[in-house]
N, C-alpha and C positions, 0 to 999 in steps of 0.2 A: 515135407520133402525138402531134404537140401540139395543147395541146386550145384552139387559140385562140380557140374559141368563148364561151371565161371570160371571155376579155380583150373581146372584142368585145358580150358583155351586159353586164358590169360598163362597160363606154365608156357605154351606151348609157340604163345607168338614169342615170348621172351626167348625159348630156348631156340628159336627160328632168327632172331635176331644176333645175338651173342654167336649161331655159329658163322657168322657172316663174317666174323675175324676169330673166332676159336677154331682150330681142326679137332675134333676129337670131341674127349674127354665127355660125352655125356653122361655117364652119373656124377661125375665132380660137378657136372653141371645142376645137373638134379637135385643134389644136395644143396646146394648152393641154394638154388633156388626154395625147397623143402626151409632154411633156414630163414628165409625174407619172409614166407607165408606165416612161419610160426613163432613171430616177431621176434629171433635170436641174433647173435654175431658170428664169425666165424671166424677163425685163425687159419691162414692156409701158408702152411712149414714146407719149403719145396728145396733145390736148388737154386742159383741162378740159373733165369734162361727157360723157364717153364711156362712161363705165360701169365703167373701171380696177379699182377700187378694189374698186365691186359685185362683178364677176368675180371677184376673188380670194376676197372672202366666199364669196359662194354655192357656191363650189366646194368651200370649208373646209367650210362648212356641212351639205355632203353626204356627207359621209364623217366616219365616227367616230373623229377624229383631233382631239387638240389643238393649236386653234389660237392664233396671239399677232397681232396687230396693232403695229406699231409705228410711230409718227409720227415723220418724220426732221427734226429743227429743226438748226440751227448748235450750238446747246451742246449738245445728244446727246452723251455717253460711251462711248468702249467697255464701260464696268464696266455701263451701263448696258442693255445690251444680253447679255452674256456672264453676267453676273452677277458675285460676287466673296466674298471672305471676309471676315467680320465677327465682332469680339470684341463675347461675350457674357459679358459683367458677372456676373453671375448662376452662369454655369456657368463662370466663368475657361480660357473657350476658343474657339477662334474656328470660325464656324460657316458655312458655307456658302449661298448664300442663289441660286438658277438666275434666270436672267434671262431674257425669252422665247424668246431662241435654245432654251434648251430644250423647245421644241414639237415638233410632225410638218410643220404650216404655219404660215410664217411671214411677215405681209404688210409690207416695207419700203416704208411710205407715203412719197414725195417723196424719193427715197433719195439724190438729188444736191444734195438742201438739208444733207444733212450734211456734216463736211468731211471731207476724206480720211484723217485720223486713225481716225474712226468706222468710215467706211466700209469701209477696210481690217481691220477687225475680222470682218468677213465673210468674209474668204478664206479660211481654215481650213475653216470650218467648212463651208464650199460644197464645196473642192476636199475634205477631206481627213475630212467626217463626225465632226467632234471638235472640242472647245475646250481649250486650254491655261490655264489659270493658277493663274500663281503656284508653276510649273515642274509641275503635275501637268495630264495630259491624261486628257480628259472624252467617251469617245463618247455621239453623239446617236441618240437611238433611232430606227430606222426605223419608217414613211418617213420619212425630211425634204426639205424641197422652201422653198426662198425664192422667192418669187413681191415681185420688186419693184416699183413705178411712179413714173415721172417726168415732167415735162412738158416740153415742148421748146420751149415758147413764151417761158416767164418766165426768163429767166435769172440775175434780179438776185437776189443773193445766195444761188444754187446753185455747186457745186464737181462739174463736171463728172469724170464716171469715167474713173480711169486704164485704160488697156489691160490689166492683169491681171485687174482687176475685171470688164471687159467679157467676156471669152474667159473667165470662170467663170459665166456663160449660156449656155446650152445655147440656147435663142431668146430672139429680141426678138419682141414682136408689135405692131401697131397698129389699135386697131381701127375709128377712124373713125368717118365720123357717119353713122348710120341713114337709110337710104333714106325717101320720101316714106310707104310704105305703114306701115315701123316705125317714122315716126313719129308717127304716128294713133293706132297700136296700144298707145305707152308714153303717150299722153294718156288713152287709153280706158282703161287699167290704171289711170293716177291718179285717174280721178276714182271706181274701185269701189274705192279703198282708203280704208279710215277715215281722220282727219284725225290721229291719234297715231301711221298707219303711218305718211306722206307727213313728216311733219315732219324737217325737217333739224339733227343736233346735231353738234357735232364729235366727240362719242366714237362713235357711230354711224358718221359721217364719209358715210352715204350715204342715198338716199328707196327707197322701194321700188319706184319704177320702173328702166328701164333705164338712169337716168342721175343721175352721182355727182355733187355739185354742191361743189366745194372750201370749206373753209372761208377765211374769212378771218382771223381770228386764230390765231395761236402763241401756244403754251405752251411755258414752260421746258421742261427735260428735269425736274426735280422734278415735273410735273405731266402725267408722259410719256403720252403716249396708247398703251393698251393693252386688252386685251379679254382676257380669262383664262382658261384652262379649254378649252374647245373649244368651237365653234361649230355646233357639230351640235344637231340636235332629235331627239326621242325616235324619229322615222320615217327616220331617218337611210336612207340603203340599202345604205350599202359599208362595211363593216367597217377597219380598222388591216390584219389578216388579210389580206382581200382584195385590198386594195391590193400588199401585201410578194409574195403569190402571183404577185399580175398582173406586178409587174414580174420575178422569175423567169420568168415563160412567158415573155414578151418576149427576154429576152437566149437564148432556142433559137431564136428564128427564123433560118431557115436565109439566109444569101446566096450568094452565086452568087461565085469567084474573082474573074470579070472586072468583077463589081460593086464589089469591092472599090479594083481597079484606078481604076476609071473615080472613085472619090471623091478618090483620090489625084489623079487628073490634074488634077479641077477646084481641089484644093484648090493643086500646083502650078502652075496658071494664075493663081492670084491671086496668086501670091507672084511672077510672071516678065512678070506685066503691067507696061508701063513707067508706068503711072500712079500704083500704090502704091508705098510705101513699107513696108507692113509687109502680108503678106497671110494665110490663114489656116495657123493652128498644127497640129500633130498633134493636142491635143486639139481641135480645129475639128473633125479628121477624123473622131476616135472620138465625139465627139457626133452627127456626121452617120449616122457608123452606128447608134449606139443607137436615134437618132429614127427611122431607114428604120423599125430593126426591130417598133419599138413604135407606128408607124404601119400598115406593114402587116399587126401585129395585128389594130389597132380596124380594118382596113377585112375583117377575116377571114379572112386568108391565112397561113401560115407560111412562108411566103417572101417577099423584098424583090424589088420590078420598078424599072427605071431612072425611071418613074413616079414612084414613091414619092423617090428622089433628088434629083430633079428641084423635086417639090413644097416639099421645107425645104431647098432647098440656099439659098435669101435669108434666110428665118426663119436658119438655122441658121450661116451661114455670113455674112453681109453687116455686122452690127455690129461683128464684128470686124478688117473693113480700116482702114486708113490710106493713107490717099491723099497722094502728094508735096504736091500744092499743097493750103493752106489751103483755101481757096476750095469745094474738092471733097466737104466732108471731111463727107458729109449721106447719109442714108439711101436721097435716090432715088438717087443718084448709085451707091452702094456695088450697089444692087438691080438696076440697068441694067447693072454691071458682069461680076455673076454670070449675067444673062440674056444678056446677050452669050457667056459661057462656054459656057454650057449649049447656045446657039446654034452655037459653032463644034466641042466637044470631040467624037467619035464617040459614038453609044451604042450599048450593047450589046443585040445580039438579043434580044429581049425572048421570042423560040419558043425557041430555044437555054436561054436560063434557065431558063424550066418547067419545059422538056420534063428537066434536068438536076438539080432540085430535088423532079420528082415523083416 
């Protein structure tokens, strides 16, 4: 028996905590979360003013995990980020000194303001749980999880992500702007918070309502924005522990053969569509399975339905096309794409599965 009942109260204090400063958004929450359990990263491409940034807190915030915040500028370092060795005068030796990457969460603010020197500094450690330098490797303690944000509006002087970097995301999210009623509800929030929560600072980088407000000025990387330590409070709810367990229980959930099948089909549909040029990877694949399974955890099942499939196969699958023509080369575009898939590929009997998995 697995007891995915873990998985689905530990979802649910977290999703009870995060909305104490989120309005809304519970499937972006969902996902979110779906991606922590099935030990992935997520990119979330928004506006300013969506809450980006908030979300990545709040979620650090609630679990007793250390977390790092880092601000991504044009002169950002790799050394800055990984950390590096330093002679020490003192003790005629050279000392090692961890850089945020060494955390459990890690928030990559504006992650395409850095240039791709930087940015590819990240791939290790996403794909392969470890840092190199200076010929010795460094595993990173679990969990770890990069939760990055970027904006898709401003493009001047960002260095958009190459395709490796993209397809080491398990999802993209977007969360959009709050309906009419949520956004009542993040005014009625600020005006009961005192005047020292509400204030806007760039180490904060956010107000305590549901919405981030960017800064305007950059700082060197000498002046790197960071947050230290862990962002938990004393009523934390989830443990380091508890997290590492949840994702164990997740990778037993049971799938179904012909489930497996059917991820492959869609993921060679997008590779035989004549409108891309590059479509999803194996690993596309095997992220779509972890997500099914650590999805239909949180929803209390131990087993995956074509349902569950269905729901991240854009989250999971869509940032990662390439489209022939330039022109194409956009999110709703990639997301009609896989809707159209999902539209023509069979699915599989959804009684046939249960009935095979219970």
């Amino acid at each position: 028996m697995i007891p995915v009942n873990e998985v689905q109260n530990i979802a649910r204090q977290l999703q009870t905590e995060i909305g104490r400063k989120i309005v809304g958004k519970q499937h972006e929450i969902e996902l979110l979360l779906t991606a922590l359990f099935a030990s992935g990263h997520v990119l979330m491409e928004d506006v300013p003013g969506t809450g980006k940034t908030m979300l990545a807190k709040t979620l650090a915030a609630a679990m007793q995990c250390r977390f790092q915040r880092v601000q991504f500028t044009p002169d950002l370092l790799p050394s800055d980020l990984t950390g590096g060795n330093f002679y020490n005068q003192k003790e005629s030796e050279f000392i090692f000194r961890p850089g945020p990457l060494f955390a459990h969460i890690v928030l990559a603010d504006e992650i395409n303001r850095a240039t791709p020197r930087t940015q590819s500094s990240l791939l290790e450690c996403m794909e392969e749980k470890q840092i190199s330098i200076d010929g010795t490797s460094m595993k990173l303690e679990d969990p770890f999880m990069v939760i990055a944000t970027q904006n898709p509006v401003d493009n001047q002087g960002t260095f958009p992500l190459p395709e490796a970097q993209m397809d080491r995301f398990m999802l993209k999210l977007s969360l959009g702007y709050p309906s009419s009623v949520e956004g009542v509800e993040i005014l009625r929030r600020s005006l009961e918070m005192p005047e020292s929560s509400t204030a806007v600072s760039e180490t904060a980088g956010k107000t305590d309502t549901a919405v981030y407000q960017e800064p305007t000025d950059r700082e060197p990387a000498s002046m790197l924005h960071r947050e230290a330590g862990s962002a938990r409070s004393d009523d934390s709810t989830v443990s380091r522990e508890q997290i590492i367990r949840t994702r164990q229980i997740c990778r037993q959930i049971q799938v179904h053969p012909d489930l497996l099948e059917y991820m492959v089909r869609i993921a060679e549909a997008t590779r035989q569509h004549p409108e891309t040029a590059l479509g999803a990877s194996p690993r596309a694949t095997q992220a779509l399975l972890r997500a099914s399974q650590a999805y239909a955890a949180i929803q209390g099942r131990d087993y995956v339905l074509p349902d569950d499939i269905r729901t991240l196969a854009s989250p999971v699958l869509a940032h990662r096309l390439i489209f022939r023509s330039r022109h194409q080369n956009g999110a709703s575009q990639a997301i009609q794409l896989i809707e159209s898939i999902l539209d023509t590929e069979p699915v599989p009997t959804e009684a046939g599965i249960e009935g095979s998995v219970k």
